[in-house]
Backbone as JSON, one array per atom type, in Angstrom:
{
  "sequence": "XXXXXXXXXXXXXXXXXXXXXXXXXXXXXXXXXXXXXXXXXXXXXXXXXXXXXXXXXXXXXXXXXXXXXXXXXXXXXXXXXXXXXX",
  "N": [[-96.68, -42.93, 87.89], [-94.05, -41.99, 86.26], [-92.86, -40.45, 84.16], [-90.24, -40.5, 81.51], [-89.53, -40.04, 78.83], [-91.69, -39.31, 75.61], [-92.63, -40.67, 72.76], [-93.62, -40.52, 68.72], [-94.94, -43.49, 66.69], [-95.21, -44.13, 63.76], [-96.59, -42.37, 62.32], [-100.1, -41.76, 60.18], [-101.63, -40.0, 58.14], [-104.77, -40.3, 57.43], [-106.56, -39.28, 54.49], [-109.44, -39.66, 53.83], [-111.12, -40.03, 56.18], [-110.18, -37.75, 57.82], [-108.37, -38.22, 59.62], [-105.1, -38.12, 61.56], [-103.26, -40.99, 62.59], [-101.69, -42.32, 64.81], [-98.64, -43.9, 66.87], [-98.4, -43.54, 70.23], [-96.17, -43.61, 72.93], [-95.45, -43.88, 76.04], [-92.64, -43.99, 77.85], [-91.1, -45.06, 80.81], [-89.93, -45.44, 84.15], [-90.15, -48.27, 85.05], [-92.31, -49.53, 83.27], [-93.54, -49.4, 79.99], [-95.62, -47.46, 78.17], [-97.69, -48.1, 75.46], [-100.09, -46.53, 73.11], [-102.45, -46.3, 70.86], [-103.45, -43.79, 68.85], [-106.09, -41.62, 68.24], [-106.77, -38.37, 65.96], [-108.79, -35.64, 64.65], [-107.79, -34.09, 61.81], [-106.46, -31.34, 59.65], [-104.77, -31.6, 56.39], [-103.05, -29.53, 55.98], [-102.59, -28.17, 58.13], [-100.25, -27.58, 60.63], [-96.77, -29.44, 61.11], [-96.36, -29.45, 64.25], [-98.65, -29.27, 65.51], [-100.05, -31.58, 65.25], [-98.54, -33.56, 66.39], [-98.5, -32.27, 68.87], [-101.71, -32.74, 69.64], [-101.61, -35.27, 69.5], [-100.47, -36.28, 71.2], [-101.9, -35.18, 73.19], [-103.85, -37.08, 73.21], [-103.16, -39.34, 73.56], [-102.64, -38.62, 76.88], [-105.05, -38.07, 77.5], [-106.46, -41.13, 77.26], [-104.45, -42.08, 78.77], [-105.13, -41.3, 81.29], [-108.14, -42.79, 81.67], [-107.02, -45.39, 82.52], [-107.23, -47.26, 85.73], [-105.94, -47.23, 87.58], [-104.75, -44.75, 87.27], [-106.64, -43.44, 87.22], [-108.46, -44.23, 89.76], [-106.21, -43.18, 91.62], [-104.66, -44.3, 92.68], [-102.19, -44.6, 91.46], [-100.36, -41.42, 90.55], [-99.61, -39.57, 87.54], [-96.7, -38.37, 86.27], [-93.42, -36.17, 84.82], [-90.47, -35.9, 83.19], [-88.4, -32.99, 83.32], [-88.81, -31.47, 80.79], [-90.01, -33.18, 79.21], [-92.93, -33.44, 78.73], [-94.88, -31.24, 76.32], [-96.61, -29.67, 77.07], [-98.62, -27.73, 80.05], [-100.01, -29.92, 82.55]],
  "CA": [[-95.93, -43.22, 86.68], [-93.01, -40.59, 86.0], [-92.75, -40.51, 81.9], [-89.23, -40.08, 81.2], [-89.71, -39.73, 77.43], [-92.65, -39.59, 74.68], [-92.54, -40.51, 70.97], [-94.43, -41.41, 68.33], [-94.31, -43.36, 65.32], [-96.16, -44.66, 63.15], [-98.0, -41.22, 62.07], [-100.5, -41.69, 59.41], [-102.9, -39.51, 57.68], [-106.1, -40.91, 56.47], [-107.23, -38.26, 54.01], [-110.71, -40.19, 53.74], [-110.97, -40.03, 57.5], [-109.7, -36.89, 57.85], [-107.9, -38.3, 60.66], [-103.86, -38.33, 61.58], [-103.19, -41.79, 63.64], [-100.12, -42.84, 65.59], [-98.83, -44.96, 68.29], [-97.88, -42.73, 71.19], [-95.41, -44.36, 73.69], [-94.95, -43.23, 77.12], [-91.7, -44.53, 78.45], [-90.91, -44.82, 82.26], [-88.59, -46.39, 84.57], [-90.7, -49.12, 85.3], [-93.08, -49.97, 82.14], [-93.62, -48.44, 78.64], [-96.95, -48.03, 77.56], [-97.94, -47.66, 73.99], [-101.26, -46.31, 72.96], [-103.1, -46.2, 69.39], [-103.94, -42.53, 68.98], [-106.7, -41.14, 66.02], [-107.3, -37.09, 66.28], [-109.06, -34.89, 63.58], [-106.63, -32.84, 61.44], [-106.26, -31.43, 57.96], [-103.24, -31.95, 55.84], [-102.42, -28.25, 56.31], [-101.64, -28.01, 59.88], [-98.67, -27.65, 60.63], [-96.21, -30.78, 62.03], [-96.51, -29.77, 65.62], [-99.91, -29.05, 65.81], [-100.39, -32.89, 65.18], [-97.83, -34.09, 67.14], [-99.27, -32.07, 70.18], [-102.95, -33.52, 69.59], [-101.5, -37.12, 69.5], [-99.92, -36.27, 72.99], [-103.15, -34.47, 74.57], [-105.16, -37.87, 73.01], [-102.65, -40.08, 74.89], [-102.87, -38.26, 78.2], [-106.2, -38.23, 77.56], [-106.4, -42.47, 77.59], [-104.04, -43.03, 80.0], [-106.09, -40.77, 82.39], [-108.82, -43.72, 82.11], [-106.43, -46.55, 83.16], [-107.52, -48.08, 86.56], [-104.6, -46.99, 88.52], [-104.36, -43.38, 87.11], [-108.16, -42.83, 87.59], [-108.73, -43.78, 90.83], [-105.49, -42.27, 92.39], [-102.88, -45.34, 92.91], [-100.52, -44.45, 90.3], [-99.98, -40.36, 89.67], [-98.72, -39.0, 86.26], [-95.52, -36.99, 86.23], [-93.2, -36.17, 83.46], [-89.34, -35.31, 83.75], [-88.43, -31.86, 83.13], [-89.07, -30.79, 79.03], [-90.75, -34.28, 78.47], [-94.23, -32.84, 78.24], [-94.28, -29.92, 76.08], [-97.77, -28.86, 77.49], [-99.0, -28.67, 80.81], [-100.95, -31.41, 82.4]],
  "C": [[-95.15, -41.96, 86.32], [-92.61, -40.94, 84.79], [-91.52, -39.52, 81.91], [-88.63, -39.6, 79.56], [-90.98, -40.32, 76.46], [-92.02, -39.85, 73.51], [-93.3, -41.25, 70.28], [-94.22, -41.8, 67.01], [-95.3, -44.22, 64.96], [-96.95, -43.67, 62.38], [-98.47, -41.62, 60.6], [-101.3, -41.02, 58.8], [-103.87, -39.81, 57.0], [-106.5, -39.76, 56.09], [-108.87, -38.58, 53.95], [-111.59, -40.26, 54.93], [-111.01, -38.36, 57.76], [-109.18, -36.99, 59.6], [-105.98, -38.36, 60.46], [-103.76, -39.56, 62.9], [-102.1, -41.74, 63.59], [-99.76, -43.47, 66.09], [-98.08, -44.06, 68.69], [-97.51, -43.71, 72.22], [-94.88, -43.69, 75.17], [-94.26, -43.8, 78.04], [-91.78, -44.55, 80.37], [-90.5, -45.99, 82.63], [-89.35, -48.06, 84.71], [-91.65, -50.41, 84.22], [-93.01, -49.07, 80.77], [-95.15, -48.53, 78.11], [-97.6, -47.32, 76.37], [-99.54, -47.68, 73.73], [-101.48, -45.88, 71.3], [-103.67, -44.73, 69.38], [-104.62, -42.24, 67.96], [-107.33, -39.26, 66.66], [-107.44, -36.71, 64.46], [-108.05, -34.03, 63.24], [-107.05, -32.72, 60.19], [-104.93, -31.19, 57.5], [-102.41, -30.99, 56.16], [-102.35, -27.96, 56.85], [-100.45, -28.19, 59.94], [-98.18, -29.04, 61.67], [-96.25, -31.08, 63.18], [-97.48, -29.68, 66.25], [-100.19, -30.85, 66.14], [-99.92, -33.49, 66.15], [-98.52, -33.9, 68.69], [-100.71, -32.13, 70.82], [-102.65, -34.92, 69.77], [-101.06, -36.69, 71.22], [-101.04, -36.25, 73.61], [-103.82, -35.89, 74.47], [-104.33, -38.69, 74.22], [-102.93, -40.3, 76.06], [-104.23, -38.83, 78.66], [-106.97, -40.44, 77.67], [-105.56, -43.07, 78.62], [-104.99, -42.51, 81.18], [-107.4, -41.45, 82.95], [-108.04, -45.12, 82.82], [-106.92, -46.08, 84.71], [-106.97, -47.2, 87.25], [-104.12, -45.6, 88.49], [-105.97, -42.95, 87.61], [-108.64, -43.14, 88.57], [-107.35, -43.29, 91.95], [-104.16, -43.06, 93.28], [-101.9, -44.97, 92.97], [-100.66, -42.81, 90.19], [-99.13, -39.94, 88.23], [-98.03, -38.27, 86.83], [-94.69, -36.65, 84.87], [-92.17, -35.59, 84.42], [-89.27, -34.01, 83.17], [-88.46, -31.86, 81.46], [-89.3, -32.21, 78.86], [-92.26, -33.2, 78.06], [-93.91, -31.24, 77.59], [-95.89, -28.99, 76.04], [-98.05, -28.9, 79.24], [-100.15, -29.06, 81.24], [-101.96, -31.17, 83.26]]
}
């Protein structure tokens, strides 16, 4: 799967939670696949801190799909899509 662009929307912060959810979307030529993301944060993190926890959770769920976990399908990412690396 070669992920030609991320984004996410939806971000919410449950203060009661003390969670920030999202839906993280990982485009590619072929499929798009949108994932429900929930990571611990507090309000006072900064915007990209969050952003780049919703990514790692992502990774982190597609990395169980079938097809990524036993070695079918590889992850890739086009150049400055990921802004960590993998």
């Amino acid at each position: 799967m070669y992920v030609t662009d991320i984004q996410i929307t939806n971000p919410t912060y449950r203060q009661s939670l003390g969670e920030l959810s999202a839906v993280v979307s990982l485009h590619a030529d072929a499929r798009d696949v949108r994932l429900l993301c929930n990571v611990p944060t507090q309000p006072e993190k900064q915007e990209g801190e969050g952003r780049l926890a919703l990514i790692r959770e992502a990774l982190r769920q597609i990395g169980r799909m079938p097809e990524i976990r036993t070695g079918r399908e590889k992850l890739s990412f086009a150049p400055g899509v990921c802004p960590f690396e993998v």
